[in-house]
C-alpha positions, 0 to 999 in steps of 0.5 A: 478515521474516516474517508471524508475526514482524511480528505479534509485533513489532507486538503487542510495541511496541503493548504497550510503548507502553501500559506507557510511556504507562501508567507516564507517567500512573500518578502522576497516576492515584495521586494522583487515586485517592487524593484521592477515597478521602480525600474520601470518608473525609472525607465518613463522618467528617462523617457520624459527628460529625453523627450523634453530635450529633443523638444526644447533642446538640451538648453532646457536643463544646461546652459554655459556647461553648468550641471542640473540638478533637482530633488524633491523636498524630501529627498526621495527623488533626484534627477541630475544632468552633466556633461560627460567625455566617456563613451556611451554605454548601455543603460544601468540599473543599480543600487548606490548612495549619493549626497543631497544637500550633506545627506547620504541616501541610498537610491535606485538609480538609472544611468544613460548616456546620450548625444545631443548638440555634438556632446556627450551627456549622462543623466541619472535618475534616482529614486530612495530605497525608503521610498521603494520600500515604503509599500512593502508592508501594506502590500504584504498584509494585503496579500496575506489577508486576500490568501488567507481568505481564499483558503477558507473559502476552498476548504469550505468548497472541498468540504462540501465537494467531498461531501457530495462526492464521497455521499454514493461510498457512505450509503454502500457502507451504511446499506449494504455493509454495517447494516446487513447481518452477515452473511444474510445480506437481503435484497440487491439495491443499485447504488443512484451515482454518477460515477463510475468507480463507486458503480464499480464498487457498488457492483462488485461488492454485490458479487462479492456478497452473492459469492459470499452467500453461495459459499455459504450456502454450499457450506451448509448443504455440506455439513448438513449432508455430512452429519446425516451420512457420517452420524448415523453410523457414528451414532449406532456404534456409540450405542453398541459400545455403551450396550456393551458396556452395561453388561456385566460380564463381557467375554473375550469376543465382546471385548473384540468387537467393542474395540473394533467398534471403537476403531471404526469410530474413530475413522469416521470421526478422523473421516468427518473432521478431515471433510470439513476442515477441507471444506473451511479452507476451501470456503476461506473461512481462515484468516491470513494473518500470522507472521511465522518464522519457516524455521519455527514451523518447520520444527514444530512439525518435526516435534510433533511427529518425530516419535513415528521416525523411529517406527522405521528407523528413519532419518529426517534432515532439515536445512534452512539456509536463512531463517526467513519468516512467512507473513500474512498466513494462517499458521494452523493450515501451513502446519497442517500442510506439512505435517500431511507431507512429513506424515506421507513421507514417513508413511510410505517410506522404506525402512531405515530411509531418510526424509529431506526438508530444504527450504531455499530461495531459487531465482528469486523464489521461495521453496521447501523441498519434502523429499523421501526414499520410499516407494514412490507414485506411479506415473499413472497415478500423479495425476490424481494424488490430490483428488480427494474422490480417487483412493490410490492402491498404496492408500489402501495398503496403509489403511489410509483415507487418501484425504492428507493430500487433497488437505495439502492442495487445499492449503495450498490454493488457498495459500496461492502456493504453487506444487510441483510433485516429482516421484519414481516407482521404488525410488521416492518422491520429491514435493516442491512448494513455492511459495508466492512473492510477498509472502516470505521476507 
């Protein structure tokens, strides 16, 4: 769904719940409304009967102790006057019945006491509750109608505001998103907007573009250098072993060479595919989608390389204190990573030592610990194990091409997994990997 239309949409519902909220209540505000015009009708009424009594004289409404009394035709309005012993109290307001002429009618009625000619007087002014209520629904329908009107008209001005508004986000979709052939994406156009967030927007997606381009572009330089220094000799012993295998008798010596042939192939080959699966991950040419359980993972590792435990009689301990699953990862690069852990740690290890895999939470951080007994890293030489140019001495006593850990650090970035490496000569090494906050549940 598109921006614009989830901005109506949200505009429109807004909208709809007031009209409910507002019809809901619409009652109530009527017969509020109306009672406070009667009261204060109520209250001119009174203002005109005392004023006429302190013109004309109480004589005006009274004479000989006889009470007034006086209604309209119909009954909705009545004024009466009596003497009255009780002391003055304040005006009231209320809602009560009275008998007219043998009906009973329920009126609002104002009550004042007061003095004139040295006696005591209560007035009482009453207007019906039929009357009052006689304007409610007109006004009801009114109201209704008038707020009806001024929600079609501001959802048709929001329409046209977010339309105009959101016009700079739907050209740098269409120009400079879906229209562009990724990653080929042309010429830089500044988007004409006056604000300053889709400027924002605008400029950054450029970065991202020229970053994106850059990467790429490194991308094809590398394979491309790749392929012309490591093919080459690929291709020459490809050839030699396909000579080789058109002879028709082949002695002892050839079949030596042919296998070392095949051999060197073979690193070259392993060399190139670690290269470039470096290269991918440090391109971000991954997706970090998968949601992977730590225990699931781990024990694929130890599947999948479990044969080569018993070359050294090795043990490998795995403890888990809860299974906590990984999300938003790339499932083929975490095992990657510790299939390079594991592997070294079973590389250089001693004989009938132990590997320790421990994944736990420790101040509200996520850890696996990759610990082994071997030989350890000198102090001198941790600050290169993962730099992928530097071959350590212990490497090359394992016919090793140094690249399982530069791989790891890789991932690892890319993971935003943090490494701590903790190693003593003779005595093992210790990889600890935390693992970002969001990641793990």
């Amino acid at each position: 769904m598109k921006l614009r239309t989830k901005l109506t949409l949200f505009n429109t519902i807004s909208k709809l719940v007031i009209v409910t909220l507002f019809v809901l209540l619409l009652p109530v505000l009527i017969k509020y409304i109306n009672q406070v015009y009667t009261d204060i009708r109520l209250k001119k009424d009174k203002d005109k009967v005392l004023q006429t009594v302190k013109n004309l004289g109480i004589k005006y409404y009274i004479e000989n102790g006889e009470s007034y009394a006086t209604y309209t035709p119909i009954k909705d309005v009545y004024v009466s006057l009596e003497e009255d012993s009780l002391a003055g109290t304040p005006d009231t307001i209320e809602d009560a019945p009275r008998k007219v002429q043998g009906d009973t009618i329920q009126y609002r009625i104002l009550s004042h006491k007061f003095k004139a000619d040295n006696k005591q007087y209560e007035l009482e002014i009453g207007i019906s509750q039929d009357s009052v209520n006689a304007t409610s629904g007109p006004l009801q329908s009114i109201a209704f109608l008038i707020l009806l009107g001024m929600i079609i008209l501001t959802i048709a001005a929001d329409q046209l505001y977010s339309s105009y508004l959101l016009r700079p986000l739907s050209f740098i979709i269409k120009t400079k998103l879906v229209a562009n052939k990724f990653p080929n994406f042309g010429k830089y156009k500044q988007v004409k907007t006056s604000t300053s967030d889709f400027r924002h927007l605008d400029l950054s997606i450029h970065q991202m573009i020229t970053t994106i381009e850059s990467a790429f572009q490194k991308e094809r330089e590398f394979i491309s250098n790749a392929s012309h220094e490591l093919m080459t000799p690929i291709s020459i012993l490809q050839s030699k072993i396909e000579n080789m295998f058109e002879e028709e008798d082949i002695n002892d010596d050839l079949k030596v060479r042919l296998l070392e042939m095949q051999r060197i192939l073979n690193r070259l080959k392993s060399i190139t595919k670690t290269l470039l699966l470096i290269s991918q991950i440090e391109n971000e040419q991954f997706l970090k989608e998968d949601k992977i359980s730590i225990s699931e993972l781990l024990y694929e590792v130890y599947d999948e390389i479990s044969i080569r435990l018993q070359d050294k009689n090795l043990t490998c301990n795995i403890t888990i204190t809860n299974n906590w699953d990984l999300v938003n990862v790339n499932k083929f690069l975490l095992f990657n990573l510790f299939f390079n852990l594991v592997n070294n740690a079973i590389k250089y290890n001693r004989e009938g030592g132990e590997i320790n895999i421990e994944a736990v939470k420790e101040d509200n951080a996520f850890i696996v610990k990759v610990s082994d007994t071997g030989i350890g890293i000198a102090a001198a030489d941790l600050p290169f194990i993962f730099n992928r140019f530097k071959k350590l001495k212990q490497s090359l006593q394992q016919d090793s091409f140094g690249l399982g850990l530069p791989i790891v650090r890789s991932i690892a970035d890319f993971h935003h997994i943090k490494i701590d490496v903790q190693s003593e000569k003779d005595k093992g090494s210790t990889f600890k990997l935390v693992f970002p906050a969001g990641v793990v549940i």
